[in-house]
N, C-alpha and C positions, 0 to 999 in steps of 0.2 A: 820493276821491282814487285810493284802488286802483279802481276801476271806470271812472276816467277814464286812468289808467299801462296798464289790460290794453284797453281799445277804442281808444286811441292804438296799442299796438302792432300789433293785429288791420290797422287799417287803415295801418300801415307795412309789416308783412307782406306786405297784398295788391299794395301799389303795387312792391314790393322784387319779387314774385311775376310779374308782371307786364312788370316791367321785366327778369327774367332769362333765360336763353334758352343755349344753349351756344356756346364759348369760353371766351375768356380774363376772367375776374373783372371785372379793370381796364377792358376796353372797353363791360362790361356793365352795371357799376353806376351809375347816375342821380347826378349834381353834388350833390344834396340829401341822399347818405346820409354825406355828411360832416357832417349838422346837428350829431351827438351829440357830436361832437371838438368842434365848436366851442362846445355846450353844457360841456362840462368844463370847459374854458378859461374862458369867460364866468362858470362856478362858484368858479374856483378865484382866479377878476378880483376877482369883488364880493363876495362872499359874505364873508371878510375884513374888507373894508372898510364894509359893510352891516347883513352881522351877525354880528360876530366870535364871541359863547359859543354859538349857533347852531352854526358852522364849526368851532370847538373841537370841541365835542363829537359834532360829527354829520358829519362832512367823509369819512366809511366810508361814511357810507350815500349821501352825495352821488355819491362814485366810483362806486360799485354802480350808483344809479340809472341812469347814461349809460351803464355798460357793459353794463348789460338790455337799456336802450331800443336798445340797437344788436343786442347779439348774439343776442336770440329769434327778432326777425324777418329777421334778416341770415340764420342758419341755417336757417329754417324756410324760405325761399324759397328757396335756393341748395342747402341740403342738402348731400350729400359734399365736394363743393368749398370753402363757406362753413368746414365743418368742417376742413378738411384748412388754411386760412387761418388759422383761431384757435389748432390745438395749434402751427402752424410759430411763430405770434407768440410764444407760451407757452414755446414748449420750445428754439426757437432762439434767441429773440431777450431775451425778460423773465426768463425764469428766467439765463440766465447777466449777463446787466443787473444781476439784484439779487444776484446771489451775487459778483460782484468790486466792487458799493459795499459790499456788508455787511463783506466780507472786510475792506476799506482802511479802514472806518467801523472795526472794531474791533479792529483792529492799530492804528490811527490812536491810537485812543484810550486803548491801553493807554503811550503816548510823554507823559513830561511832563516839559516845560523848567522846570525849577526856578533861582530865582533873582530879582534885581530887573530887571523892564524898564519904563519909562517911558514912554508913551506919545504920546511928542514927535513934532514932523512927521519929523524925521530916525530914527527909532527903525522909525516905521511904515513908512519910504519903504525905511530898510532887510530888513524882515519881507518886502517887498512884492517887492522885488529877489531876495533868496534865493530866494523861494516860485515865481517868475516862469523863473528858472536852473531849478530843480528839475523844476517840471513834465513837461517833455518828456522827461523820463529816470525821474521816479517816478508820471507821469499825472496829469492834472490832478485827480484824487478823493484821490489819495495827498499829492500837497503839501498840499489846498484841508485835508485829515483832520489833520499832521501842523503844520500851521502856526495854524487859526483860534485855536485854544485857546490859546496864547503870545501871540497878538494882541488877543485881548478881555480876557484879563488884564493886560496892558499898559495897556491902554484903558481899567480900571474906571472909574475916578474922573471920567474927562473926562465932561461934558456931551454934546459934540458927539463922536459916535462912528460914527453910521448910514451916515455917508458915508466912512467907513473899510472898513467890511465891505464897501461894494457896489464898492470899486474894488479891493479884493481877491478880489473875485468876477469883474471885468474882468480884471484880471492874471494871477492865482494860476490862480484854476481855468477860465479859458479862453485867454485869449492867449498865455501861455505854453507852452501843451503843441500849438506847432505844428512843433514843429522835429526829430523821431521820431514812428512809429507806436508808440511806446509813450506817447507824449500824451494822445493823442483818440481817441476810437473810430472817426471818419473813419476818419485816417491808419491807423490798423490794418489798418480794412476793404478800402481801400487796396491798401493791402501784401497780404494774401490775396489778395488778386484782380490782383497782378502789379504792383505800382508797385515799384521798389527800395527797401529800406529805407533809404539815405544819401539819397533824392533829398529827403526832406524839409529835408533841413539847406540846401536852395537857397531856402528859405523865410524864410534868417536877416534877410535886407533889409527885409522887409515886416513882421516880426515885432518887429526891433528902432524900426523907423518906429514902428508904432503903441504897442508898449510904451512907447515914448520919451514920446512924445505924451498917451499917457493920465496915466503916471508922472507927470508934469511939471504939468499940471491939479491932480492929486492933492497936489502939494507945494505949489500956491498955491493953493488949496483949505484945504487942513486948516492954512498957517499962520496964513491970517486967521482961521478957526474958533477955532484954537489962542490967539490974542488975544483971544481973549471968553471963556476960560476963567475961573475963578475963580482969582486970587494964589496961594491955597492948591495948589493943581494946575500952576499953571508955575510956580512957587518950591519944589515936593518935591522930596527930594533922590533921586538915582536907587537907593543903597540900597546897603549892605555885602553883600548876600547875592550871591557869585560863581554868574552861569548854568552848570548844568549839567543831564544828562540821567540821568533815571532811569524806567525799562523801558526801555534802550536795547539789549538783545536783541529788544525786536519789528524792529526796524532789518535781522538776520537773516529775519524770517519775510516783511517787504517785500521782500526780496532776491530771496524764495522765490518770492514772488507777482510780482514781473519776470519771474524768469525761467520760470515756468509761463508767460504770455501771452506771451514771445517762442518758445518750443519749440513753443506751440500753430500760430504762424503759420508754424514752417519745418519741422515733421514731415509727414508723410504716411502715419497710417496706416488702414487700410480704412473703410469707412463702418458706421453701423449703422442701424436705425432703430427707431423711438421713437412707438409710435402710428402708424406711416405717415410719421413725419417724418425726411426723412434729416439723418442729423447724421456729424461727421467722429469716430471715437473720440477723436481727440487733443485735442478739444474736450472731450468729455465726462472726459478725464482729466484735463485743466488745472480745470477746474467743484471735484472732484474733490480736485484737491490742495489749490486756495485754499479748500476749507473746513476740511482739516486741518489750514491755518495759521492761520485764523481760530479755530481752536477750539485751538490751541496755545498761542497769542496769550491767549488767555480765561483759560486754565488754569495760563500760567504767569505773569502777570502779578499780582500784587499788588494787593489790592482797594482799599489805600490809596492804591495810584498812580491808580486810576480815578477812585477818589470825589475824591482831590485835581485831578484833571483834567474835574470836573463832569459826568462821564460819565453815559450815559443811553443806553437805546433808543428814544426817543421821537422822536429825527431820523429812523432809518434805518428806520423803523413807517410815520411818517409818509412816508415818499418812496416805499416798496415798495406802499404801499395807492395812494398818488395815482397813479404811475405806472401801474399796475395799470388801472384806469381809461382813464390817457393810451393805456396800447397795445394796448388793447383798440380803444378807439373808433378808431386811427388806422390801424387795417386796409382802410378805404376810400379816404381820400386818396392812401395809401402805392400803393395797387393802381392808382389809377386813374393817379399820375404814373408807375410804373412800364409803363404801358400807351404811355405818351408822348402824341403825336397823334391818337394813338386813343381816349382816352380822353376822362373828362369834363373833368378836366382842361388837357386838350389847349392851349389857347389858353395855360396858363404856359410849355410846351417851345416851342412853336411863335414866341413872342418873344422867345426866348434863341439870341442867334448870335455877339456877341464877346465875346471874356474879361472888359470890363467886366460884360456882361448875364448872364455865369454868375458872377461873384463875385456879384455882386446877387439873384440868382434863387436859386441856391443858401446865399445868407446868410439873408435875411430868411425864408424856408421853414423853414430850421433853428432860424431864434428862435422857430419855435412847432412843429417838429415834430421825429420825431429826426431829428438830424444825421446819423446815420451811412447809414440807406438813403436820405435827401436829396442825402447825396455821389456817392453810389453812384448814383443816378440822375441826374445832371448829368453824371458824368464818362462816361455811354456814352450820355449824350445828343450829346456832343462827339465821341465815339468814333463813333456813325453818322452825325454830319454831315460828320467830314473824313475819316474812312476806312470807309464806309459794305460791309458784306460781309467785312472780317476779321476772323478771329477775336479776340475780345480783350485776350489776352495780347501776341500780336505788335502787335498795333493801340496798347496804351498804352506801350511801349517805342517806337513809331515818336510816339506823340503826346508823349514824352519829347524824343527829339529833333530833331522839328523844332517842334515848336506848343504848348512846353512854358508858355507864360500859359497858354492853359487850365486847365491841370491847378491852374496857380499858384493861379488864378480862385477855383476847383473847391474847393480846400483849405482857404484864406485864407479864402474862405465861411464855410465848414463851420464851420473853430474858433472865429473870428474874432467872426463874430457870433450864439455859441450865447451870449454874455453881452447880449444885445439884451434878455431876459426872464429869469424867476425858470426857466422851464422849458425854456428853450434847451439846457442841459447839465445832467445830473443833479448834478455838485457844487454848482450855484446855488441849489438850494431845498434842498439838506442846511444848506451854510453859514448860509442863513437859518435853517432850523430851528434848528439852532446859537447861531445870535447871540440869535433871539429866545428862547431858554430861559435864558440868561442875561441876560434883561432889558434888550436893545436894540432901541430903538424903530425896527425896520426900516421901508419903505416900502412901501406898497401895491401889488399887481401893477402898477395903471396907474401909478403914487407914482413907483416906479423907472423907467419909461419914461419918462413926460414930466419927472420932475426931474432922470435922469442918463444917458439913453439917449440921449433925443433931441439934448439939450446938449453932450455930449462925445463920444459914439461915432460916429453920427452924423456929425458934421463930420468926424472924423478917419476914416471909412471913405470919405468923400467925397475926399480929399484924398489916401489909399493909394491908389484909383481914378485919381486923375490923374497919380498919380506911376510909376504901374508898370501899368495896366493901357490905356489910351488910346493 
């Protein structure tokens, strides 16, 4: 096996070799060096469903494998450049990734709603509605951290529960968080690079359509489930014990960690660099501060509050190793769409031309890659097709307003349908990590596609399409 892992890459090597030459990455590297991305994917598909104490126990070593098979011979042929590709993914991109879920992951978890809740259609529908409010003002990782735990304890007793979690994976932690850049990482990314902070909130139309629309599924969905419950389960009483909160000082240290990511995105101070990679300081002081609230968070919270909150590292373990993996291997894709036409990619830019064809282009790419450089390259795919030659600050304040579907397109994508998959948004495979440690029988990567992807989202992104963007 190791002698067939190292002449497999010898001879990716030569063909990577081969195929490099000087320019720009993106125009140079071959359609085919995306195999390893799509190897993860396919791992992180079946392997689950195939062979799950397999995956349990060996899914480190699964991530590792794709992220060799990509990066010995991607650097070994490219060299400086390849190199200069992997620490920017590292240092700009993953590391500050895992350090604002770890942060929310364990401020999240030091928050515990004590009390009787009942896990009736009306109970969940209301968890669903607050969590869906919240997002866009505490991120979709912050509500998706601060609400699942009050919801699957709600939930214990029902039978039918799996399809609870995954339409609070639709609501809570992605459709929600479209209406500020403090939502999604999009809308952030957004915003740094010149969108107005308030213009999201022109999103409210399209936001509350589809909320409305899924919301509404969800409540004839889980009544009929909710009648196949057992007597004992819809005849329990809802219980003397009044809701309230306790760690409800982490409440402050979320506060803390808003407003580090909003000073990061309106400071300006000098650059530094990091390996060769430029980074902004106010970046690296926001990184920075949310670990001293995460480790605040840790320290002052009460070990009983955790353990009564089921708490564990075993989610945010598991998503920092997957990911790790994911953005490693996703350094070629990312290059080559960022290359535009030029690239190998070339033929998805080049059939994107109305606000329909970039909410589409831009959505379905996000359901398997990150959303946030996916946005970012639609939105100055539009920027050089209507205003080809300006710079692009002035350029997306003029694509503001006059040709503002686009952007609508561009956004609505992005957040819209990072719940299309378990890895469209990074809250989506925490929550699951989540649910499945308390013993909910979630859906299989494909499980969740074809039994509530394609069923629900689906039709209703079809039908946002006809209403606002045609």
């Amino acid at each position: 096996m190791v002698r067939g892992l190292v002449g497999s890459l010898l001879l990716l090597t030569a063909q990577l070799a081969e195929a490099a030459s000087s320019g720009d990455l993106g125009t140079q590297l071959p359609a085919w060096s995306a195999l390893p991305f799509a190897g993860i994917l396919l791992s992180i598909a079946l392997f689950p469903l195939l062979a799950p104490r397999f995956w349990h126990h060996h899914y480190p070593k699964v991530a590792a494998f794709w992220a060799v098979v990509l990066l010995i011979p991607f650097v070994a042929a490219y060299g400086g450049p390849a190199v200069h590709e992997v620490l920017h993914m590292a240092i700009a991109d993953y590391i500050p990734f895992i350090i604002l879920l770890g942060t929310l992951f364990t401020i999240g978890g030091g928050i515990y709603l004590r009390g009787s809740l009942r896990g009736s259609p009306p109970v969940n529908a209301a968890i669903m509605v607050i969590g869906t409010a919240l997002a866009s003002w505490i991120g979709t990782t912050g509500a998706a951290m601060l609400l699942i735990r009050p919801l699957l304890r709600a939930n214990k007793r029902r039978r039918y529960r799996a399809h609870t979690v995954v339409f609070f994976i639709f609501l809570v932690a992605n459709i929600g968080g479209s209406l500020t850049p403090l939502g999604d990482p999009p809308l952030f990314l957004g915003f740094l690079h010149g969108v107005p902070f308030f213009w999201t909130l022109t999103i409210w139309k399209e936001m509350l359509l589809v909320a409305g629309i899924v919301l509404g599924i969800y409540l004839i969905l889980d009544r009929l489930l909710w009648a196949k419950e057992s007597p004992e389960v819809r005849q329990a009483e809802m219980g003397s014990e009044k809701l309230r909160v306790e760690g409800w000082h982490n409440f402050f240290f979320l506060a803390g960690v808003l407003g580090a990511v909003i000073a990061s995105g309106v400071l300006h101070l000098p650059d530094v660099h990091i390996l060769g990679v430029q980074q902004h300081l106010q970046n690296l002081l926001r990184d920075g501060f949310l670990l001293l609230m995460a480790a605040a968070s840790w320290l002052t919270t009460p070990r009983r509050v955790r353990q009564e909150n089921e708490f564990s590292w075993e989610p945010i373990r598991e998503v920092a190793i997957l990911f790790a993996g994911i953005f490693a291997t996703i350094i070629p894709p990312l290059a080559m769409l960022r290359a535009g036409e030029h690239g190998a990619l070339g033929f998805i830019i080049k059939a994107v031309e109305t606000p329909a064809h970039f909410f589409w282009a831009t959505g379905l790419l996000s359901s398997f890659l990150d959303n946030a450089p996916t946005y970012l390259t639609f939105l100055y795919t539009a920027l050089g097709q209507l205003y080809p030659g300006m710079p692009p600050r002035p350029a997306i304040l003029q694509l503001v307003a006059e040709n503002h579907a686009y952007l609508q397109a561009v956004a609505t994508g992005a957040v819209f349908m990072g719940a299309n998959t378990y890895i469209g948004n990074a809250p989506n495979f925490m929550v699951k990590s989540i649910a499945e440690e308390q013993g909910v029988p979630m859906p299989s990567f494909f499980g969740y596609i074809f039994k509530y992807t394609l069923p629900v989202l689906i039709p209703t992104f079809i039908l946002a399409t006809w209403v606002f963007f045609l």
